[in-house]
Every structure is written in C-alpha cells, then in structure tokens.
C-alpha positions in Angstrom: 4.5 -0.9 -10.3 6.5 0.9 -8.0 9.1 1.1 -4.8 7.0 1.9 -1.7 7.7 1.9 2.3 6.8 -0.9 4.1 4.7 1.1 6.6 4.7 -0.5 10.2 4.8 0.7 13.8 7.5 2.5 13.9 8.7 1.3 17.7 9.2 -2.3 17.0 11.3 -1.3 14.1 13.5 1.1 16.5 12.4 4.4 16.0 10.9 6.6 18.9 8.7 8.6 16.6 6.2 7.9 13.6 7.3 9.0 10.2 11.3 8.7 11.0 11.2 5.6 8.8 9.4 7.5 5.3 12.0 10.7 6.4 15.0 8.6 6.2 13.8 6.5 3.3 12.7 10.2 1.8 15.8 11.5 2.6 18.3 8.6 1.1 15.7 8.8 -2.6 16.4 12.3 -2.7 19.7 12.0 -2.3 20.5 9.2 -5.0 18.6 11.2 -7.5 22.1 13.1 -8.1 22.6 9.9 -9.7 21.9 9.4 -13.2 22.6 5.4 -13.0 21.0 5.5 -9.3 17.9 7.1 -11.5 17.9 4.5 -14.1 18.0 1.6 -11.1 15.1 3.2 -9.2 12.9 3.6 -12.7 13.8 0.2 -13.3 12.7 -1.6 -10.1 9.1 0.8 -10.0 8.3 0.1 -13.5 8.5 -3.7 -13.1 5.3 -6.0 -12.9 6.1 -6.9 -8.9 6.2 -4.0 -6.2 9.0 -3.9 -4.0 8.8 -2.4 -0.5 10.9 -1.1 1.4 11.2 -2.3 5.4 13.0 0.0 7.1 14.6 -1.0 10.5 17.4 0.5 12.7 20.3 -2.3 13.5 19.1 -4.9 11.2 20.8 -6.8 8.7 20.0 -5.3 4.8 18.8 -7.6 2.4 17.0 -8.4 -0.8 14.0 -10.6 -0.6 13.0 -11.5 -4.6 9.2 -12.0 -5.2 9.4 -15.9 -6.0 11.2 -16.3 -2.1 8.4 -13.9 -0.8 5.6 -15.3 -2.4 6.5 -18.7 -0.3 6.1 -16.9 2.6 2.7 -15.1 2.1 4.2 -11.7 0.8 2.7 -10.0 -2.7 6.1 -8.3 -3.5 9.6 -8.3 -3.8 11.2 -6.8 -0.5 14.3 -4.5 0.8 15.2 -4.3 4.5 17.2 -1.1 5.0 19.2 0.1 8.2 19.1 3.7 7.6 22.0 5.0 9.9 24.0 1.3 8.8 27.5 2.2 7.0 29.6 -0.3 4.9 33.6 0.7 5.0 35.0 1.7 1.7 37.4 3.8 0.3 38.2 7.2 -1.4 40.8 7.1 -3.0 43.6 6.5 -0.1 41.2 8.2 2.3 39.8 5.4 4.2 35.8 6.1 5.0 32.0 5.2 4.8 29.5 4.4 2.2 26.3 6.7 2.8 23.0 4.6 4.1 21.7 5.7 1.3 24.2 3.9 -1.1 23.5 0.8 1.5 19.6 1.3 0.1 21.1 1.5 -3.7 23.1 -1.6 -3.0 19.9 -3.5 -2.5 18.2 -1.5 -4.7 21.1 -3.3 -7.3 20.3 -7.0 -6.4 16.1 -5.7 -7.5 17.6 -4.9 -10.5 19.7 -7.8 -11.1 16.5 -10.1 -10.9 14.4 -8.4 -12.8 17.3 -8.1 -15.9 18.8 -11.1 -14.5 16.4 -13.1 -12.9 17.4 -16.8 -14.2 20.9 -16.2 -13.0 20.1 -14.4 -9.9 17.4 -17.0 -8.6 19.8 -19.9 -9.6 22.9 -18.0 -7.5 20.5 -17.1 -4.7 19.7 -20.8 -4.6 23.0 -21.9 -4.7 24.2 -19.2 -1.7 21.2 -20.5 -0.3 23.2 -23.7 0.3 26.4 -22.6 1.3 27.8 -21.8 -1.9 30.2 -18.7 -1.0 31.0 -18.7 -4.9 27.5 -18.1 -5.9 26.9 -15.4 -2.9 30.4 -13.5 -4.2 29.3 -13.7 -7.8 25.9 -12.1 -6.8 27.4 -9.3 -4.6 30.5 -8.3 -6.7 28.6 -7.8 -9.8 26.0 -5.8 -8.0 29.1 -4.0 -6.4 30.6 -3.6 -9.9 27.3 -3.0 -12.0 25.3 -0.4 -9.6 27.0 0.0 -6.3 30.0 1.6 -7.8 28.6 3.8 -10.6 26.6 5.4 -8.0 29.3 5.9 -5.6 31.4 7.5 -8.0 28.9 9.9 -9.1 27.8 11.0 -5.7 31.5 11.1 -5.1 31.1 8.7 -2.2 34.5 6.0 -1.8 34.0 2.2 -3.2 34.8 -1.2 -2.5 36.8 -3.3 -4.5 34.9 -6.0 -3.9 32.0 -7.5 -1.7 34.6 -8.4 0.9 36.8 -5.6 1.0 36.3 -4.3 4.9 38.4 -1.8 6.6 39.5 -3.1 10.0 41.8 -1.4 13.0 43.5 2.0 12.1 41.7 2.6 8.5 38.3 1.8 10.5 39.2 4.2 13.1 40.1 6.7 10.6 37.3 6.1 8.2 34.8 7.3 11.6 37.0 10.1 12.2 36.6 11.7 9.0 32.9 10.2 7.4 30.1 12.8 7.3 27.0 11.4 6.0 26.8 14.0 2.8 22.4 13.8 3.2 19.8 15.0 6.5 19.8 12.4 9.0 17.3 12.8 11.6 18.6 12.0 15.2 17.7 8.3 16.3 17.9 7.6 20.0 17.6 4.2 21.4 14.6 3.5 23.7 
C-alpha cells in the first residue's frame, strides 16, 4: 500500500509554517535512498497490505504503532511518530556523535519491517514490553538496531550503537554536539 504523511495542522504538531512537516519527511526519504538496505526497508513497508503513516511532530517521543494496536484505537493503519530535528547518540568509530533524524525515521521504519516479516514475534514481544518486560523491549530494539538500524548507518557512513541502550553521557555527549552535522537540508524550526 504505501508509507504516507500523516497530514495535520502543522502548529499543534510544532511547526510555525505548513508543509515543514512533508519537507522534513521529504528531506530524511531522500536522504536514506543512498541506502540500498534503507531501500529494501522502505519497499518493504509500502508494498505491504496495511498503510503506514507517518506523524511528524517536533519534541515528541518516536514510536512504532503496529496495525492490530491501532486498529483498537480507531486508526486504518500501522503508524510512525517521527521527531524530525530528534538525535540518538552513537558512535563513529572513536568519534563520539549523532545519528541523523533521518536514521531516527529508519529506526522506526525497522520495527514496520520487523512486523510485517516478524509479526508473531514482534506482537508477542510488544505484548510482553507492554507489561513491563525490559527483556522483551531489548530483544525488539537490539535486533532492529542490529537488522536495519545499523546496515543503514554504515552505508550512509553515519556512527552506530552497540546496542539499544548504548547512550553517550557527559564529555562524549558534549563532544558528540561539538562535532555532529546533520549530513541532509534541515529547514530552520523556531519555537512559537
């Protein structure tokens, strides 16, 4: 079916002007298409039975909402939320840094993919995150992190994460902002 923005009025979401939203989300596509395995993860999600859409909103916490989950709440599709100025700390080589937003997209773009070649064991491990179980959320995330995120770092020549809770903190954090640049156009996005 396909992968499609979530279209919505762009000042609740925290934007100041229309079409910031489909730039970003333009911008971030265009930019994992140097990807051959980001590619094959996009193809994969808009050739499956259930559209997914893509929310984008500044500040917000990403996330991957599978159709079954949805469906109980009204929706007709899967669903992504996507900060598209968010940044997850990783590493390049030594060089501590960012991820781009748009590998932050990919990431969720990953847990599509897992349910639809996964779906029995994603549900069930959802579920059981669902509950508390840290086990099931970490066995989710790292093979997302090992099966999608990574491949597509590494090809875009963007730094990786070991694993889903591998954070830089203090001096690495400081250094990663001092030397990130985000290697795609980002519009300017000033707060209200």
């Amino acid at each position: 079916m396909s992968l499609t923005l979530m279209t919505e009025d762009s000042s609740k979401l925290g934007f100041t002007q229309d079409g910031q939203a489909a730039e970003y989300f333009k911008n971030a596509i265009a930019y994992l298409q140097g990807s051959g395995h980001a590619k094959q993860c996009i193809a994969t999600v808009e050739k499956h039975a259930v559209n997914t859409v893509v929310l984008v909103a500044k500040d917000c916490f990403p996330m991957f909402c599978h159709f079954e989950m949805a469906k109980v709440h009204g929706f007709t599709s899967s669903i992504i939320v996507w900060d598209p100025v968010g940044l997850i700390s990783a590493r390049n080589d030594q060089q501590s840094t960012y991820q781009s937003p748009a590998i932050a997209l990919l990431h969720e773009i990953g847990h599509a993919v897992q349910w639809i070649e996964k779906s029995g064991w994603f549900i069930s491990k959802v579920g059981e995150a669902m509950t508390g179980n840290d086990e099931a959320k970490l066995a989710v995330e790292n093979d997302n992190i090992t099966t999608h995120e990574t491949p597509v770092a590494k090809e875009l020549q963007e730094g990786v994460r070991k694993d889903y809770n591998d954070a830089l903190a203090g001096a690495q954090l400081a250094e990663a902002k001092k030397y990130y640049k985000t290697p795609y156009p980002l519009l300017p996005l000033a707060h209200k």
